[in-house]
N, C-alpha and C positions, 0 to 999 in steps of 0.2 A: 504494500500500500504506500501511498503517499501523501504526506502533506506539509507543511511550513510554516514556519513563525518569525516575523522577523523580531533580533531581538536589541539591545543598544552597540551600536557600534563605533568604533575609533573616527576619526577627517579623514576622506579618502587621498592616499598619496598622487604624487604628479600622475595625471592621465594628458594622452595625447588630445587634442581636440581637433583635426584634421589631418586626413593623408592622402601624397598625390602620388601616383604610381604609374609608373610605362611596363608595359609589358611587350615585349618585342620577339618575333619567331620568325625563324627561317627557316627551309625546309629543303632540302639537294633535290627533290624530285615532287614537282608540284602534279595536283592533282585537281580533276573538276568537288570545289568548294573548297579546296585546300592550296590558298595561293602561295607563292614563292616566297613573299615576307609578306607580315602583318606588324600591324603596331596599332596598340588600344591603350588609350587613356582611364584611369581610375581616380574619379576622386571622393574619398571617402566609402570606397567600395564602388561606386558606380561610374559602369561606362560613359566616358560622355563625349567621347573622339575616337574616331579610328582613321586608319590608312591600311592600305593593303598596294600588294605591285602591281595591281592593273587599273590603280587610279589616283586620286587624292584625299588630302586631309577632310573628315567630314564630320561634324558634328553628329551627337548622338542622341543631344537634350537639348529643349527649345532656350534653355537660358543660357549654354553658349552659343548658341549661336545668333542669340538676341543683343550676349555681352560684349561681344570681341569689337575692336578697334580695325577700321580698315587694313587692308595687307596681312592679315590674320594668317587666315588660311593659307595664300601663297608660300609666306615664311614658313608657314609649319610641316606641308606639303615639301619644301627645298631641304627640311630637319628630316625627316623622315627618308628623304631618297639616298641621304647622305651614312645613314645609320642603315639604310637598307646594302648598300654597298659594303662598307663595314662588316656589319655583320656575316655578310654571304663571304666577306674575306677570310672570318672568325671562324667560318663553318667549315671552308675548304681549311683551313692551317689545320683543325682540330681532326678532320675524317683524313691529313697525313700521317698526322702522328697518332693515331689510334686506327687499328685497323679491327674489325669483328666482323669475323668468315658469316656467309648467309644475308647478310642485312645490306640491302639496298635504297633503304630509305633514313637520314639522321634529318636530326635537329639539332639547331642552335637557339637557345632563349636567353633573353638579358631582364630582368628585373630590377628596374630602378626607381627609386623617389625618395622619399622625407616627409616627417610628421611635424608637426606645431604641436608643443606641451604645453599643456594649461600652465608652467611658472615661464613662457616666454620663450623657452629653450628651444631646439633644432636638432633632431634623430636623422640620421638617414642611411642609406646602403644601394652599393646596386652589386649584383648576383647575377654570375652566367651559370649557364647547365648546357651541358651536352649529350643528346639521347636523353633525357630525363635526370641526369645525372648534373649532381653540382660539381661545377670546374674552376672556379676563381669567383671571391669576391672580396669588397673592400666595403671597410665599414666607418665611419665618417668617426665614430670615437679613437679606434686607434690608428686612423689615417695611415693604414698601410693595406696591403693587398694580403688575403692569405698565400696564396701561392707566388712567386717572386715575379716583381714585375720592377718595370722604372719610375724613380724618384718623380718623374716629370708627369707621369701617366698617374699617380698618385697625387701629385700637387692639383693635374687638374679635376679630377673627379672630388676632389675636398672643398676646390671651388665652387664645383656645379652641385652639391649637395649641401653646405652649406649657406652659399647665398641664392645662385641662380633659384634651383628649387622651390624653396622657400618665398620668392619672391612672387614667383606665378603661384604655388601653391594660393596666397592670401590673395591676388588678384583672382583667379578662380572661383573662391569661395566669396569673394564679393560679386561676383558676376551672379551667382545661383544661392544668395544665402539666402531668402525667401522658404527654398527649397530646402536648404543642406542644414538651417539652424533650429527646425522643429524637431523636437526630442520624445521619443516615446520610449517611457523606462522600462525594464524586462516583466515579466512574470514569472516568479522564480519558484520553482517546485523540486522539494527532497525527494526521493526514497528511496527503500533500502530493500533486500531480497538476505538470506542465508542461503550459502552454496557449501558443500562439503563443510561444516563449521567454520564458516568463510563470512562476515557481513559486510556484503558490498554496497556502499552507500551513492548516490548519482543526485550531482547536482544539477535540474537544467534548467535555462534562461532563453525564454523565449519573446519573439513581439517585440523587439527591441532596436531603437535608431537613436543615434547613427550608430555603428557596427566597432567601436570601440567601449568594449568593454575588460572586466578582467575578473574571474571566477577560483574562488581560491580555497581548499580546504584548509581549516585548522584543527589543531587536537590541546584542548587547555589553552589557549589564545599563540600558540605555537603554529606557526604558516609553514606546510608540510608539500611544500613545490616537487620532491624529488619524487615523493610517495604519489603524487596523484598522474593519473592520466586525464586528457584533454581532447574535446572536439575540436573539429575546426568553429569558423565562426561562418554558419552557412547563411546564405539570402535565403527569404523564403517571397511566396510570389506575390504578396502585397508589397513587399518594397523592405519589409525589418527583417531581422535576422533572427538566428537561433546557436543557441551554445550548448554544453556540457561539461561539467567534470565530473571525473570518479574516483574513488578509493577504495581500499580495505581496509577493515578493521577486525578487534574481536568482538565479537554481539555485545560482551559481558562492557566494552565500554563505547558502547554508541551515543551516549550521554555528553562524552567530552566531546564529541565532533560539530564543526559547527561549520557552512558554509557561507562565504564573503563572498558579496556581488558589488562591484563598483560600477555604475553608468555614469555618464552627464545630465540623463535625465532624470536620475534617484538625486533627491538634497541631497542625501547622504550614504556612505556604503551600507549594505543590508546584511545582517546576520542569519542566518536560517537555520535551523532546528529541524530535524525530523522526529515526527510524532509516529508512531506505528498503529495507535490505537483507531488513529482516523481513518488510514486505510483497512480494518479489518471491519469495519462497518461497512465500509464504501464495499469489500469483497459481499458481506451480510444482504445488502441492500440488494446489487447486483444479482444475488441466486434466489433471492426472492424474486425476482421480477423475470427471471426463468423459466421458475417453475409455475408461478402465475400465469405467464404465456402459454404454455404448453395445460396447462388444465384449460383454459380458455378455449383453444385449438381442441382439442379432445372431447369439450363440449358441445363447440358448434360441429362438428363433425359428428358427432352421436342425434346431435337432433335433425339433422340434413334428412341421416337414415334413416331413423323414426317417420319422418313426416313421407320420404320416399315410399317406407314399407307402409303406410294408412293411405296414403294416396293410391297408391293399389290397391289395399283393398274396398274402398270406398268406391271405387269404381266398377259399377254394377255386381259386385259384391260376387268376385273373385279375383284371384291374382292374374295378369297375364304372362304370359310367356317370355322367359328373356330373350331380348334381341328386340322385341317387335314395339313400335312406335306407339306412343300414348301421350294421351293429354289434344289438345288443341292448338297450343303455344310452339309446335314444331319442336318441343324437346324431347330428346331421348331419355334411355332408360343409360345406366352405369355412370361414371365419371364427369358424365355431361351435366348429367340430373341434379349430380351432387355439386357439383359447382354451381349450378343455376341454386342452387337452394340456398348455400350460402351465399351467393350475389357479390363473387372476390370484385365486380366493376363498380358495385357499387360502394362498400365500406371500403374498398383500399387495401385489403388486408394485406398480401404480399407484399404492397409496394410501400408500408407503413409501418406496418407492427411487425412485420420480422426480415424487416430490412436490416443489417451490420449495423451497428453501432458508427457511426463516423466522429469525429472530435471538431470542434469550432477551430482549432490546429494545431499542427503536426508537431511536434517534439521527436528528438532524436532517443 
């Protein structure tokens, strides 16, 4: 079962408050829907540019492309062809020096941008991969590359993540804040299961904008990062996101477990508690309304019959023969009858009362 309480919690630490992202791909051997390079813009999780090699820079959302300043497009469209070269350089260097028997199709991808932190600060990184695999990145903290590269190629990517970035970053978000600064806080829901004397606890946060959040177990106000596992942070299809975290524990102390949700749109971080008692009602309530369906079901079908076998015999006062046609109304005798008796077109019953269960939304 599941349920949650939030309970007093600490001032939430720095959180990021926007992020701009490129994400760039290239591919040795294009295909129909899979061009030769791509390149999409994210801000704050959402597309809002792209380019591809068989055309130009294009918006994605009506308020860039209501915000941009003339020459927009062109310059961005000249940035993209330039990175599209690049890259396709990056991909031929990479498919010399690594060769894998059978495979006739790689990739090259670059990931790059930078975050605004709520005290003023500046994150950023950009990250190549090759075939799926991480190949080099540099991280704007320790302004250096992991795998070796040149002083020069390091100074300039410090540059363009530290200021460049960051500059379009805040013109972007003033282009679309309208859009980008409405806040919807999570809906945060515990619960726990026992597996081989195992108690596995799951924190999820759903419903939730913008897509910067951070979910964290504790144990006695002890922030337990290494012990937990983590969702990603998914879209869902109205526009917020959904999360998760999980842990184990022993049942005997589920008491001390507590999980922390931080948003922009919570005042404050939320502490949550799992209650078990709440969910064994909620199971309670549930097989209740089971076995009430099915005596229901059980009853209009017992009287269907009834009325089927007196409607025979009422009829000049004896039974007729199965197979053969009765009544007036063009209805048959078996399966037909019984359905017409119950009248599924008219109450709904199928398409109502024992339809799935569906959820108002999804949780991982």
């Amino acid at each position: 079962g599941s349920a949650s309480r939030p309970l007093d919690a600490p001032r939430a630490p720095n959180l990021f408050l926007h992020s701009l992202r490129y994400l760039d791909v290239a591919v040795s051997e294009p295909s129909p829907g899979i061009p030769q390079y791509m390149a999409i813009g994210y801000l704050d999780g959402i597309p809002f540019v792209r380019y591809d090699s068989a055309g130009r820079m294009e918006p994605l959302t009506q308020w860039i492309k209501d915000g941009v300043e003339l020459g927009y497009w062109e310059r961005e469209t000249q940035r993209a062809v330039r990175n599209q070269h690049i890259d396709a350089g990056n991909l031929e260097t990479a498919r010399n020096d690594t060769t894998r028997a059978g495979v006739s199709l790689h990739t090259w991808l670059r990931l790059s941008g930078c975050d605004l932190l709520s005290d003023g600060s500046v994150r950023g990184s950009q990250r190549y991969g090759y075939d799926g695999r991480d190949f080099i990145s540099f991280d704007l903290g320790f302004r250096k590359f992991v795998a070796a590269d040149s002083e020069e190629e390091a100074e300039r990517w410090t540059n363009y993540l530290k200021h460049v970035c960051p500059e379009w970053l805040k013109k972007y978000v003033g282009y679309g804040q309208k859009e980008l600064e409405h806040k919807e806080p999570p809906d945060v829901h515990v619960s726990g299961r026992e597996e081989h004397g195992t108690l596995i606890l799951s924190c999820h946060a759903y419903g939730f904008y913008p897509n910067t959040i951070a979910v964290s177990w504790m144990k006695g106000g002890e922030t337990l990062d290494q012990e937990t596992e983590w969702g990603g942070i998914v879209p869902n299809s109205d526009g917020t996101f959904h999360t998760w975290a999980r842990i184990e524990a022993l049942p005997e102390e589920r008491e001390q477990y507590r999980c922390r949700v931080e948003h922009p749109g919570m005042p404050e971080p939320g502490i949550f508690a799992w209650e078990p008692t709440s969910g064994g009602n909620l199971t309670v309530v549930v097989a209740v309304s089971i076995i009430a369906a099915i005596l229901i079901l059980t009853v209009l079908i017992g009287f269907s019959i009834w009325r089927l076998q007196s409607g025979r015999r009422d009829r000049n006062g004896y039974n007729p023969a199965a197979g053969k046609d009765v009544g007036t109304n063009g209805l048959t005798t078996g399966t037909d009858r019984i359905s017409a008796g119950l009248g599924w077109d008219q109450v709904g019953f199928w398409s109502s009362s024992c339809s799935p269960w569906t959820p108002a939304r999804s949780i991982l």
